[in-house]
VOFIKOL-895387 format. One record per residue (C-alpha): residue number from 1; residue in three letters; chain; x, y, z. Coordinates in nm, 2 decimals. Example, Ala and Ser with C-alpha at 12.3 -4.5 7.8 and 13.67 -1.06 7.14 Angstrom:
BEGIN
     k     r   c     east    north       up
     1   ALA   A     1.23    -0.45     0.78
     2   SER   A     1.37    -0.11     0.71
# end
This chain:
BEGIN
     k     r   c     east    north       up
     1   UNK   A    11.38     7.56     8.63
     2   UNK   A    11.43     7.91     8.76
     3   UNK   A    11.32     8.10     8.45
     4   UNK   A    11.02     8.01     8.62
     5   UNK   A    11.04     8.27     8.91
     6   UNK   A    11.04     8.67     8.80
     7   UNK   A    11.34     8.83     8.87
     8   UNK   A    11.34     9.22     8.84
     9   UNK   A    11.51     9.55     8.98
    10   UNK   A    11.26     9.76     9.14
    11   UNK   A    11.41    10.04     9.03
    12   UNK   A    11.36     9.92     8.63
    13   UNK   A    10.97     9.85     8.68
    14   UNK   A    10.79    10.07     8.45
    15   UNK   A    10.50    10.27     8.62
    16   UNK   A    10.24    10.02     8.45
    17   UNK   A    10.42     9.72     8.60
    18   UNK   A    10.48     9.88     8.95
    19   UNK   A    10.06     9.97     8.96
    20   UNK   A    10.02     9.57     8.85
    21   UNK   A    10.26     9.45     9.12
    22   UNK   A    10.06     9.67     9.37
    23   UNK   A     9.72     9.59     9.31
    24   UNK   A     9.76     9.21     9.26
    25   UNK   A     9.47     9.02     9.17
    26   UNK   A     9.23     9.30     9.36
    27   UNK   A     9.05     9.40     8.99
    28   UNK   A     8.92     9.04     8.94
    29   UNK   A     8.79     9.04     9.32
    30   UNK   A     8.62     9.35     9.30
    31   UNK   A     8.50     9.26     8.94
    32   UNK   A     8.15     9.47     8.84
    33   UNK   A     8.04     9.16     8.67
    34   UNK   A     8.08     8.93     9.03
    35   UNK   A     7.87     9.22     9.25
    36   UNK   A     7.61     9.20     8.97
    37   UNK   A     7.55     8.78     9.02
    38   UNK   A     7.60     8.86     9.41
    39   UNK   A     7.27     9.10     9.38
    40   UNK   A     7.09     8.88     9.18
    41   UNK   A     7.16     8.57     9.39
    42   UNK   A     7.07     8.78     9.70
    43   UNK   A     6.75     8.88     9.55
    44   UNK   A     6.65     8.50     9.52
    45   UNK   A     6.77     8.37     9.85
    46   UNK   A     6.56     8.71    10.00
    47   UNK   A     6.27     8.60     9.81
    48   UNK   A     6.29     8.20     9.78
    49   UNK   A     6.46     8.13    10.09
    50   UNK   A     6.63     7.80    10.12
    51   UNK   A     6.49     7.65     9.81
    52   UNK   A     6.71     7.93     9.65
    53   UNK   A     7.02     7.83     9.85
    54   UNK   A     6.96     7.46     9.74
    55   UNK   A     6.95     7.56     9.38
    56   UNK   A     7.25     7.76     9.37
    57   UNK   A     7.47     7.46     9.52
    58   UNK   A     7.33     7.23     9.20
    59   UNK   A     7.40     7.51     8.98
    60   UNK   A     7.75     7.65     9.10
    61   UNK   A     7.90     7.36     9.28
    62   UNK   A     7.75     7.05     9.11
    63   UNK   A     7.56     6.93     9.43
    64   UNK   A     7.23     6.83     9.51
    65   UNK   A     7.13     6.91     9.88
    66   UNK   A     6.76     6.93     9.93
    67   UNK   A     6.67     7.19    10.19
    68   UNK   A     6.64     7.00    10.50
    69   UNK   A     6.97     6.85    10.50
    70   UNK   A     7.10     7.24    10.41
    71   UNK   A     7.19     7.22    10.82
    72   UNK   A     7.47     6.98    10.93
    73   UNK   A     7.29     6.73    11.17
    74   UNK   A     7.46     6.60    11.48
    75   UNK   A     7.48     6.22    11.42
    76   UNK   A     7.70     6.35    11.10
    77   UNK   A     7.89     6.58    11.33
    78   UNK   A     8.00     6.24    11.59
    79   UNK   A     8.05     6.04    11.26
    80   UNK   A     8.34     6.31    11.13
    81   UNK   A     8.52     6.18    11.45
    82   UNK   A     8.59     5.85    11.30
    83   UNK   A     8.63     6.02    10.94
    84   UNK   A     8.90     6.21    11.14
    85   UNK   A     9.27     6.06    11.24
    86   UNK   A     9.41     6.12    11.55
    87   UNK   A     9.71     6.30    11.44
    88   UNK   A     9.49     6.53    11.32
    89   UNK   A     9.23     6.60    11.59
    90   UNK   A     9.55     6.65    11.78
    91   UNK   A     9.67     6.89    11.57
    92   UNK   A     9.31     7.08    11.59
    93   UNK   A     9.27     7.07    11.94
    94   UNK   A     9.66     7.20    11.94
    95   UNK   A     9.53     7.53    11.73
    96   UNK   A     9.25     7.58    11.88
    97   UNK   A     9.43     7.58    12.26
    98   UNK   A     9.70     7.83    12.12
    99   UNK   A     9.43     8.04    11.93
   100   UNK   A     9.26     8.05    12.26
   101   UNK   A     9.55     8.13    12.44
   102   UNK   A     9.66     8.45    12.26
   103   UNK   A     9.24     8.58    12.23
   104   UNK   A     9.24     8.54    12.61
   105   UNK   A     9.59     8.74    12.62
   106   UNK   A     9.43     9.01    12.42
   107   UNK   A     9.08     9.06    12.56
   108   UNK   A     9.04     9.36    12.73
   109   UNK   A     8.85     9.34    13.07
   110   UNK   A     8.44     9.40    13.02
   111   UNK   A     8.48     9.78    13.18
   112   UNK   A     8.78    10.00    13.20
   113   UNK   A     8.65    10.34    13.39
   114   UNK   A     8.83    10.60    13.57
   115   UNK   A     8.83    10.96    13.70
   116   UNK   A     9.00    11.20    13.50
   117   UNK   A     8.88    11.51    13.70
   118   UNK   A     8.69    11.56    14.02
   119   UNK   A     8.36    11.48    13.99
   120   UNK   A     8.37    11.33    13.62
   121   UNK   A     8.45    10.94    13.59
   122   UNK   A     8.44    10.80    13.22
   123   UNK   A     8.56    10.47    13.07
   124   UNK   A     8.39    10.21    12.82
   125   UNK   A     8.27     9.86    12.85
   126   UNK   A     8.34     9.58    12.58
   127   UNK   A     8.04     9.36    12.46
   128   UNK   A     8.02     9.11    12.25
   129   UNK   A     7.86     9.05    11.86
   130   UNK   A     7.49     8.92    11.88
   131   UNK   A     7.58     8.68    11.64
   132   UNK   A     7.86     8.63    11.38
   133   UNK   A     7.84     8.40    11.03
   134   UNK   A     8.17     8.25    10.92
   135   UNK   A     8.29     8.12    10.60
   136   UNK   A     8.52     7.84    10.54
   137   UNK   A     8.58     7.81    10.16
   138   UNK   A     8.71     7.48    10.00
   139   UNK   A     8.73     7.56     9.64
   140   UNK   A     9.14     7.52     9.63
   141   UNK   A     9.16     7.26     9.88
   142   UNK   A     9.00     7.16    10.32
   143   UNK   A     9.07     7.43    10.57
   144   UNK   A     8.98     7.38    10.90
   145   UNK   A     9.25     7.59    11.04
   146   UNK   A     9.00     7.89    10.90
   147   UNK   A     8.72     7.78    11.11
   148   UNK   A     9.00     7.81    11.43
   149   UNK   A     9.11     8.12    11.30
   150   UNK   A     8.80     8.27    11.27
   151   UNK   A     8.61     8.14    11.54
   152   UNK   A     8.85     8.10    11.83
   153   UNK   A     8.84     8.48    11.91
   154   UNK   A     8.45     8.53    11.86
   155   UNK   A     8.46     8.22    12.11
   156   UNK   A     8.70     8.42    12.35
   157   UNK   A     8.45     8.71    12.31
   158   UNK   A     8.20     8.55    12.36
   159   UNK   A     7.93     8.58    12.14
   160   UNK   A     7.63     8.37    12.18
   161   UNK   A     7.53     8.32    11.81
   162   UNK   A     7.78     8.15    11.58
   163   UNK   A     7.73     7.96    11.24
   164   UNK   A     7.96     7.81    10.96
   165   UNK   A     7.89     7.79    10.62
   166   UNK   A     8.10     7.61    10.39
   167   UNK   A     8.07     7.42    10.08
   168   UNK   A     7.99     6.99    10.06
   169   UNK   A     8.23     6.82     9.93
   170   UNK   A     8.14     6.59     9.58
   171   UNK   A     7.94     6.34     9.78
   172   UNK   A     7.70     6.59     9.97
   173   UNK   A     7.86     6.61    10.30
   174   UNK   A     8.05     6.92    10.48
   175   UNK   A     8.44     6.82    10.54
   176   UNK   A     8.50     6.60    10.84
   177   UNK   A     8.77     6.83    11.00
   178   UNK   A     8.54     7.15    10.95
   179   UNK   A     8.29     6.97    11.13
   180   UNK   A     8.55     6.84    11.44
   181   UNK   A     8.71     7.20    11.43
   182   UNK   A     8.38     7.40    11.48
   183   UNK   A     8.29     7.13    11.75
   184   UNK   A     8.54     7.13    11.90
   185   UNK   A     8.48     7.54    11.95
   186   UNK   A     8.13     7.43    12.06
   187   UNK   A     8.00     7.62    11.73
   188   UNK   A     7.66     7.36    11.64
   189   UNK   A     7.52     7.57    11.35
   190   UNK   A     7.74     7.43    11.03
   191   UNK   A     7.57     7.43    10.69
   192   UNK   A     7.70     7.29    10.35
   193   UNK   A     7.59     7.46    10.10
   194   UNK   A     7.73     7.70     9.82
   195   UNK   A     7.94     7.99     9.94
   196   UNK   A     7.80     8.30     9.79
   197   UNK   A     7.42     8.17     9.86
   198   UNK   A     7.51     8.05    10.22
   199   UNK   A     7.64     8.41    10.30
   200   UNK   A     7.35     8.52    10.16
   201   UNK   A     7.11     8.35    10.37
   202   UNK   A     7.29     8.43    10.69
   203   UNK   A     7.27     8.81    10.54
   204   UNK   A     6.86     8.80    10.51
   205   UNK   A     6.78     8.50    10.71
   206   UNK   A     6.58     8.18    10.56
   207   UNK   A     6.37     7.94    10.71
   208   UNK   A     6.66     7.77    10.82
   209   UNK   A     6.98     8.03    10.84
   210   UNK   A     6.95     8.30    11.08
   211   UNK   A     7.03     8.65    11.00
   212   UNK   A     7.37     8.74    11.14
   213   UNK   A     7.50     9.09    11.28
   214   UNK   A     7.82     9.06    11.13
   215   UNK   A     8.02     8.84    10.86
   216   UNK   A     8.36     8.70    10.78
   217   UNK   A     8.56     8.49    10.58
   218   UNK   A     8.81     8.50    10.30
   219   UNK   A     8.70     8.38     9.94
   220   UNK   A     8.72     8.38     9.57
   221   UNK   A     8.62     8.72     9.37
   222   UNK   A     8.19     8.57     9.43
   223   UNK   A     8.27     8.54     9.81
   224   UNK   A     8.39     8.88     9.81
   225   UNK   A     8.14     9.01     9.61
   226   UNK   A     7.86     8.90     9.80
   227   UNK   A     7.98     9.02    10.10
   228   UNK   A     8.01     9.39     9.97
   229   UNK   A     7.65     9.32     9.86
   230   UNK   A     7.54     9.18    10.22
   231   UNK   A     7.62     9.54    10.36
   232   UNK   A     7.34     9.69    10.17
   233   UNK   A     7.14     9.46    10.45
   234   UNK   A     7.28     9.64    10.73
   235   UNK   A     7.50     9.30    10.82
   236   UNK   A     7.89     9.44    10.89
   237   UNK   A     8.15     9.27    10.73
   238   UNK   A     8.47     9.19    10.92
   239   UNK   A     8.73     9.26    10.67
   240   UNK   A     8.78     9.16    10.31
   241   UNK   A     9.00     8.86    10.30
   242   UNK   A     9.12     8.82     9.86
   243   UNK   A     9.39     8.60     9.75
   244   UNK   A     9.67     8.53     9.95
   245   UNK   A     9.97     8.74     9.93
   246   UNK   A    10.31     8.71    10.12
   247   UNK   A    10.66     8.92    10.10
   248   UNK   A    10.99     8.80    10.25
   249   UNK   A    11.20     9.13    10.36
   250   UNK   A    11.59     8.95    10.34
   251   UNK   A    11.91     9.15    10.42
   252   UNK   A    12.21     8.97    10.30
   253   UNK   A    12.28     8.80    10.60
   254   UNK   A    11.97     8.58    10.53
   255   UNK   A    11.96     8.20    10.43
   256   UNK   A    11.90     8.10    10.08
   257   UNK   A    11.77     7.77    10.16
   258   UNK   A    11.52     7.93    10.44
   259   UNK   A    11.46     8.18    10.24
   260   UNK   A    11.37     8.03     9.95
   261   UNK   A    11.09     7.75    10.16
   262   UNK   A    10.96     8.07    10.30
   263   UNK   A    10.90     8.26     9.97
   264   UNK   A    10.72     7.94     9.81
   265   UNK   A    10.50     7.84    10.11
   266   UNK   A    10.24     8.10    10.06
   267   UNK   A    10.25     8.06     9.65
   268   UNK   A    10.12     7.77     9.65
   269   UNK   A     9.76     7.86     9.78
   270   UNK   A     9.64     7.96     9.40
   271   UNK   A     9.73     8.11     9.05
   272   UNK   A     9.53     8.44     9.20
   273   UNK   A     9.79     8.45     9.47
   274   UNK   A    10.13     8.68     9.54
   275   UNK   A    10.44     8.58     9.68
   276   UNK   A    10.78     8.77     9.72
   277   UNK   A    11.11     8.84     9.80
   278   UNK   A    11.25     9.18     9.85
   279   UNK   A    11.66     9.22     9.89
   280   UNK   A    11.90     9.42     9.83
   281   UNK   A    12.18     9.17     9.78
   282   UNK   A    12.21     9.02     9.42
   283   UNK   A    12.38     8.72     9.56
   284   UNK   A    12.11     8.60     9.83
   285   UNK   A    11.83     8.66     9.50
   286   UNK   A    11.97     8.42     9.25
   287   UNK   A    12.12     8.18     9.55
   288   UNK   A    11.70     8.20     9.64
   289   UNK   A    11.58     8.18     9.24
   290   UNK   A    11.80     7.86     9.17
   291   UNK   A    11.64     7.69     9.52
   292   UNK   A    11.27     7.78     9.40
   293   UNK   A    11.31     7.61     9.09
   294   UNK   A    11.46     7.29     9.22
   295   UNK   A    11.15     7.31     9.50
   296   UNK   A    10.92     7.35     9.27
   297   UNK   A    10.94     7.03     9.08
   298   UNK   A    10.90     6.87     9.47
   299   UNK   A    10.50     6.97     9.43
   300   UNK   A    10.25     6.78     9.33
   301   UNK   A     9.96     6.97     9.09
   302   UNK   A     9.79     7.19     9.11
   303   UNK   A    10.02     7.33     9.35
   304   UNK   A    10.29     7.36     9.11
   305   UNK   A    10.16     7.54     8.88
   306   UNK   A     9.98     7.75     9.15
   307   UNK   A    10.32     7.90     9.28
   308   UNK   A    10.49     7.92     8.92
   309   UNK   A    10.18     8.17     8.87
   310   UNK   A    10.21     8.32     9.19
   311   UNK   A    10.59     8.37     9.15
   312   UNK   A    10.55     8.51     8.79
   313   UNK   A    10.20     8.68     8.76
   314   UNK   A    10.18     8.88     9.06
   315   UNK   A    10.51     8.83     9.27
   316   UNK   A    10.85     8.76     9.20
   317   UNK   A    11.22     8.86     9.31
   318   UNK   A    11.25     9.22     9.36
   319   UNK   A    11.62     9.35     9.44
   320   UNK   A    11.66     9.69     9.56
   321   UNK   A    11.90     9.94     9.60
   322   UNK   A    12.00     9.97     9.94
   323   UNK   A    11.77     9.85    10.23
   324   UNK   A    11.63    10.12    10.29
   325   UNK   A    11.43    10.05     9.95
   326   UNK   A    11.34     9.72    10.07
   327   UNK   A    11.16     9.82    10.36
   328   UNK   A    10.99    10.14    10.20
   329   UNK   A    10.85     9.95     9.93
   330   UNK   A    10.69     9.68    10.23
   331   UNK   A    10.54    10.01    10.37
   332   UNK   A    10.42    10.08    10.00
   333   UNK   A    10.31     9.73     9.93
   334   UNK   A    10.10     9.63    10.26
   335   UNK   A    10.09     9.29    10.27
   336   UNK   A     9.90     9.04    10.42
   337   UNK   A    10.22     8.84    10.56
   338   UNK   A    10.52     8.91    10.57
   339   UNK   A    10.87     8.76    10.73
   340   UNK   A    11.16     8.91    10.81
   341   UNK   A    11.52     8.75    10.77
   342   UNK   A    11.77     8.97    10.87
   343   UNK   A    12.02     9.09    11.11
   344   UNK   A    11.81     9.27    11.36
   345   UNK   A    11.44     9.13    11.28
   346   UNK   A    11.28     9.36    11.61
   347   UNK   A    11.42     9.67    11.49
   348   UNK   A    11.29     9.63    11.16
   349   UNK   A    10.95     9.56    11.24
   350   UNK   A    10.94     9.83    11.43
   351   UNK   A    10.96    10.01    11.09
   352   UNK   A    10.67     9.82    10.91
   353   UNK   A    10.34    10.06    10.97
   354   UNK   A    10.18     9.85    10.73
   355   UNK   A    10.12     9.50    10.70
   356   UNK   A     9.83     9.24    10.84
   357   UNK   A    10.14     9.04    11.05
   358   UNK   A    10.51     9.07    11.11
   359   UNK   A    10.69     8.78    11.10
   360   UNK   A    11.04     8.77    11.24
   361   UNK   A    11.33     8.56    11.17
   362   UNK   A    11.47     8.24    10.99
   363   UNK   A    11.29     8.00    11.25
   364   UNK   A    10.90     8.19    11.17
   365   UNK   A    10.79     8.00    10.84
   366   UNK   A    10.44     8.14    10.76
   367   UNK   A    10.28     7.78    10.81
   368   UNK   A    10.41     7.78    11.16
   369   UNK   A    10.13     8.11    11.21
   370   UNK   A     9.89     7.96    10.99
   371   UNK   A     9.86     7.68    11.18
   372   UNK   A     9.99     7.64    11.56
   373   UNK   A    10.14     7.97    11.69
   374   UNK   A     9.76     8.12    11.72
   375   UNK   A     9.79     8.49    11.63
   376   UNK   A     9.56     8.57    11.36
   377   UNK   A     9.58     8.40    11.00
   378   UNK   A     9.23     8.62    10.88
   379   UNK   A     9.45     8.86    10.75
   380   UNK   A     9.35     9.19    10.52
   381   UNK   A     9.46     9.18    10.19
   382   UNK   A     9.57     9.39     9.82
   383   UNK   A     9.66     9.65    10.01
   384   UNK   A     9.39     9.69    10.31
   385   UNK   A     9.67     9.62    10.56
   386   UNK   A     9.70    10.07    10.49
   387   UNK   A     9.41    10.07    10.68
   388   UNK   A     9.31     9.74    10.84
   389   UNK   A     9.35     9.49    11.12
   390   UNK   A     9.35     9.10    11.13
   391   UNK   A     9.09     8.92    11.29
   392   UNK   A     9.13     8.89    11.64
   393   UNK   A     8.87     8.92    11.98
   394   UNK   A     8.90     9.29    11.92
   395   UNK   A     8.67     9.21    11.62
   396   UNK   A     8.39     9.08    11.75
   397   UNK   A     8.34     9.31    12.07
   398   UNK   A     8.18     9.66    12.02
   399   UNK   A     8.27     9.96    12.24
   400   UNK   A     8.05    10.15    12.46
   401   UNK   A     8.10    10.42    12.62
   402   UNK   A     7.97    10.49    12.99
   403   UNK   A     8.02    10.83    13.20
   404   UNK   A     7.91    10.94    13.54
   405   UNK   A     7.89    11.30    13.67
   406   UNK   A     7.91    11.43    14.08
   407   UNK   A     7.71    11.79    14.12
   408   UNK   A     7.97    11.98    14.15
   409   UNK   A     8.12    11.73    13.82
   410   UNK   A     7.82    11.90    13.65
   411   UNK   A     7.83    12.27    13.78
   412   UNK   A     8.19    12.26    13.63
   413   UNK   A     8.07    12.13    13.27
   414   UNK   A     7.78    12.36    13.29
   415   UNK   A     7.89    12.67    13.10
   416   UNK   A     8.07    12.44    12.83
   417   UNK   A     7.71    12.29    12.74
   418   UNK   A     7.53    12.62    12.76
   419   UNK   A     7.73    12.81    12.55
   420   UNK   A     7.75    12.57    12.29
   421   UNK   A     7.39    12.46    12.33
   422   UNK   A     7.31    12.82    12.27
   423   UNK   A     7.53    12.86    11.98
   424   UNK   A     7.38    12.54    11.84
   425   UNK   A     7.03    12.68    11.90
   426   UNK   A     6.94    12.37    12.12
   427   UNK   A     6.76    12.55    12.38
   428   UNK   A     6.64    12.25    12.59
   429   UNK   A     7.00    12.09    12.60
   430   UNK   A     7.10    12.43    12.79
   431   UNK   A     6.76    12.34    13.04
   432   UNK   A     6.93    12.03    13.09
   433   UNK   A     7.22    12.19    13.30
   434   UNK   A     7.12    12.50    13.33
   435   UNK   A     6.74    12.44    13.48
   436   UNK   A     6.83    12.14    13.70
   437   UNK   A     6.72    12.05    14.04
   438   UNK   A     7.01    12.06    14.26
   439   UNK   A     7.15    11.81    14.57
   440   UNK   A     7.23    11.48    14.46
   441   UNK   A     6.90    11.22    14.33
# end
């Protein structure tokens, strides 16, 4: 089965193939003809509230919820206990605990202020988001390691207001373990409901959604779409999180059986999806090509034909010249994940500038950060890693600046503000320093 996995030279890609390999699945996410519905749906749930929201489940997801029973209620929240195994509220609670862990690690204290010249004392205090709408998607399968990778860190930053949205399942309810995972985070606003519609309400606010400051989640080309469209509401959107993507950097020395596990475990999350290898040695990409074919006949479908698509449509094995190439072309690429088997996995991470995280060496599969390590799995993708961070605490705290002056601070600043207050032609900024009652207040 290995004609199944694309094997190419970098080097031989045409410009046309190397521009498809690079943008990935981004031109259906960004779609004109998904933003269109997303305004349109928007302009209903503005107008009709959560009758619209209602609608849209029957109509997109097949599901009747009438609009009182839009909100999750308690008694359903203490039944997904039972629904729930052990193992796996273990497991939760395991995530959530290691999630916490690394938010706490990385929160910076509430002020940071010192004197960086007689008289003038700056710094900034960290404050949380007024309130933050998440969204767990469920289209391609249950995910309640999104709601602890999402919400752990908003918890750690504390913001007050949180809510969930995700979509019911065929019999009308939300997923058990979504409901145990945001309880267990204390988060008691969960709605089932359509995913496009639900962020839509939490964008406007309905009768029984509240507006949200700020939005996240990852999704499908509508999800994405409707977030772009929630901005024209003034709600900020915490990253854009498309189809997964993953690229395994492997020098010579690496594993074929490791590597190979590692280059199919992100594949399988969807026929929209990326995954590849990147080498320079011949030998460790067909050892790795002949492995992926024999795994893939170990999954069951839809997953099996979700990383054949993956490995062939937008992914593949790449060899390069030298690796030097490999590495450039990671930098070029800026992937969501990617892991590192080779020789010296530090020092080549410290030459990855772009990419959402680093993974490093044969004992880091990409499930073991997904799930239990608790850096962030929210994760910017086709190509935003250039510019863009995962989610972490840092996301949902905003920056303030605070600054104190002594007099004689202020008599040394003065002839800074008045000559440029002049210049500016702001003549009572210049009054401000210039005209001032002196002694301290």
């Amino acid at each position: 089965m290995s004609a199944v996995v694309r094997f190419a030279r970098l080097r031989d890609l045409d410009r046309g193939e190397l521009r498809r390999l690079l943008a990935r699945s981004q031109a259906y996410v960004l779609a004109e003809a998904a933003q269109e519905g997303a305004r349109a749906l928007l302009a209903d749930v503005e107008r009709r509230g959560d009758a619209a929201v209602a609608d849209a489940t029957a109509r997109f997801d097949g599901v009747r919820i009438e609009p009182e029973r839009l909100r999750v209620a308690r008694e359903e929240v203490a039944a997904a206990y039972d629904a729930v195994d052990e193992g796996l509220r273990a497991a939760l609670a395991s995530a959530v605990e290691r999630a916490r862990r690394f938010s706490e690690w990385l929160r910076p204290p509430a002020r940071v202020a010192e004197e960086l010249e007689p008289g003038m004392t700056v710094g900034v205090q960290y404050t949380p988001l007024a309130s933050v709408g998440a969204y767990v998607p469920s289209g391609k399968g249950r995910f309640p390691s999104t709601v602890v990778t999402l919400l752990t860190p908003a918890v750690v930053a504390g913001v007050p207001e949180l809510a969930v949205v995700v979509p019911p399942q065929a019999d009308g309810r939300a997923d058990p373990a979504v409901m145990v995972a945001a309880d267990l985070l204390g988060v008691e606003r969960v709605y089932r409901c359509n995913g496009p519609a639900g962020i839509a309400a939490l964008a406007v606010g309905t009768e029984t959604f509240p507006r949200v400051e700020a939005l996240v989640g990852p999704g499908g080309p509508h999800v994405v779409a409707m977030q772009l469209v929630a901005q024209s509401r003034g709600v900020r959107v915490l990253g854009l999180f498309g189809p997964t993507e993953s690229v395994v950097l492997a020098d010579e020395t690496a594993d074929p059986d490791r590597v190979a596990l590692d280059l199919l475990n992100e594949a399988e999350h969807g026929s929209d999806s990326a995954a590849l290898l990147v080498t320079p040695s011949a030998a460790l990409a067909q050892a790795v090509r002949d492995r992926v074919g024999r795994l893939l006949e170990r999954l069951p479908e839809p997953r099996r034909t979700y990383a054949q698509d993956a490995l062939t449509h937008f992914g593949g094995i790449f060899q390069t010249e030298d690796w030097e190439e490999a590495v450039d072309f990671v930098n070029v690429y800026a992937p969501e994940h990617v892991l590192v088997h080779a020789q010296e996995p530090w020092r080549t991470a410290q030459r990855i500038r772009h990419a959402g995280e680093i993974l490093l060496g044969p004992h880091t599969p990409f499930s073991a950060a997904n799930y239990a390590i608790g850096v962030p799995a929210a994760l910017p993708t086709g190509g935003a890693a250039r510019r863009d961070s995962g989610v972490t605490v840092l996301s949902f705290l905003k920056v303030t600046s605070v600054a104190e002056l002594s007099p004689e601070g202020l008599e040394r600043l003065r002839p800074v503000v008045e000559r440029l207050g002049a210049y500016e032609e702001f003549p009572a900024h210049v009054m401000a320093v210039r005209d001032r009652p002196g002694g301290e207040s």
